[in-house]
C-alpha positions in Angstrom: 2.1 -73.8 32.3 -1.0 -72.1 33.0 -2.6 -68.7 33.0 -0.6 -67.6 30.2 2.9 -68.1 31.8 4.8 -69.2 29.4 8.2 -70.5 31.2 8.8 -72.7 34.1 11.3 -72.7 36.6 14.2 -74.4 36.4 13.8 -77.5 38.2 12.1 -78.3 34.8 15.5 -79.4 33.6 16.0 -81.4 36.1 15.1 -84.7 34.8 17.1 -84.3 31.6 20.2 -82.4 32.9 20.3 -85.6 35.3 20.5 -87.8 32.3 23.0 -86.1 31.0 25.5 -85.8 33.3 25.3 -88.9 34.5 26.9 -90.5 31.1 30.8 -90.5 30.2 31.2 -86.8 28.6 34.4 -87.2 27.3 32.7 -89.2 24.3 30.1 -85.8 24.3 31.1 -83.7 21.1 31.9 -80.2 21.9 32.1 -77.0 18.8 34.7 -75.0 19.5 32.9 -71.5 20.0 36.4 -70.1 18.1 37.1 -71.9 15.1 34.2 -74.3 14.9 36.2 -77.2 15.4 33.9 -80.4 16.3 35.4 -83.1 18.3 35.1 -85.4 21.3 35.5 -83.9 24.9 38.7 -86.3 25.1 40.5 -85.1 22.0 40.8 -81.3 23.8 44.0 -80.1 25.3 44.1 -80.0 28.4 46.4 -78.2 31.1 46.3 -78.2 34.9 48.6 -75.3 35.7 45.5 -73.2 36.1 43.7 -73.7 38.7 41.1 -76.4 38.0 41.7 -78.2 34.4 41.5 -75.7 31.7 40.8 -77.8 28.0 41.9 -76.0 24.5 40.5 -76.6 21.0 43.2 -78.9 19.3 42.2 -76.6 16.4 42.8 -72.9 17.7 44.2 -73.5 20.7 40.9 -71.3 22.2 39.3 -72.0 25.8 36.9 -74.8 25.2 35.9 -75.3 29.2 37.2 -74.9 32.2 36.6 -77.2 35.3 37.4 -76.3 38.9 36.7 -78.4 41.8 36.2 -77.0 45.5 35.6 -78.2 48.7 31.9 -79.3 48.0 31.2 -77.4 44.7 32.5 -78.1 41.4 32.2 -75.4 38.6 32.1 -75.7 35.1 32.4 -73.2 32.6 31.3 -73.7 29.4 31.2 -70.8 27.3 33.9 -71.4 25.0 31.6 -74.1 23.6 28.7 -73.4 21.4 27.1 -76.8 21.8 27.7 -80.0 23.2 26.2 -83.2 21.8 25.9 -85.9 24.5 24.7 -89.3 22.6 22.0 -91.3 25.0 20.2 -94.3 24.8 16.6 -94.5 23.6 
């Protein structure tokens, strides 16, 4: 950062986000943005009728994420999440 910009673009995540993603996330905690509900990505419930994978809080049965995969693209959405804790090596 320099001459008072204070942000960078986002290729600044780059090294992190690849770090990441590249571990198992189904042992990642995820809060259930609903209830509150903390618990592995692997405990969820999770239906396929949809289309992509749709995964409900155990909890509240809310939207937790939703996972579609395209020819060439994959999307993730995320927002019925408020965090996700992925453990890494130090």
């Amino acid at each position: 950062m320099d001459g008072g910009t204070e942000f960078v673009d986002g290729n600044a995540l780059a090294g992190t986000l690849a770090e990441v993603f590249a571990v198992d996330v189904t042992a990642a905690l995820a809060r259930c943005g609903s209830c509150g509900e903390t618990g592995p990505l692997a405990g969820l419930r999770v239906y396929g009728r949809a289309p992509g994978l749709v995964a409900r809080c155990p909890g509240c049965e809310s939207v937790v994420l939703r996972v579609n995969r395209g020819p060439g693209a994959a999307w993730l959405d995320l927002r019925g999440a408020t965090c996700l804790r992925v453990d890494l090596p130090d």
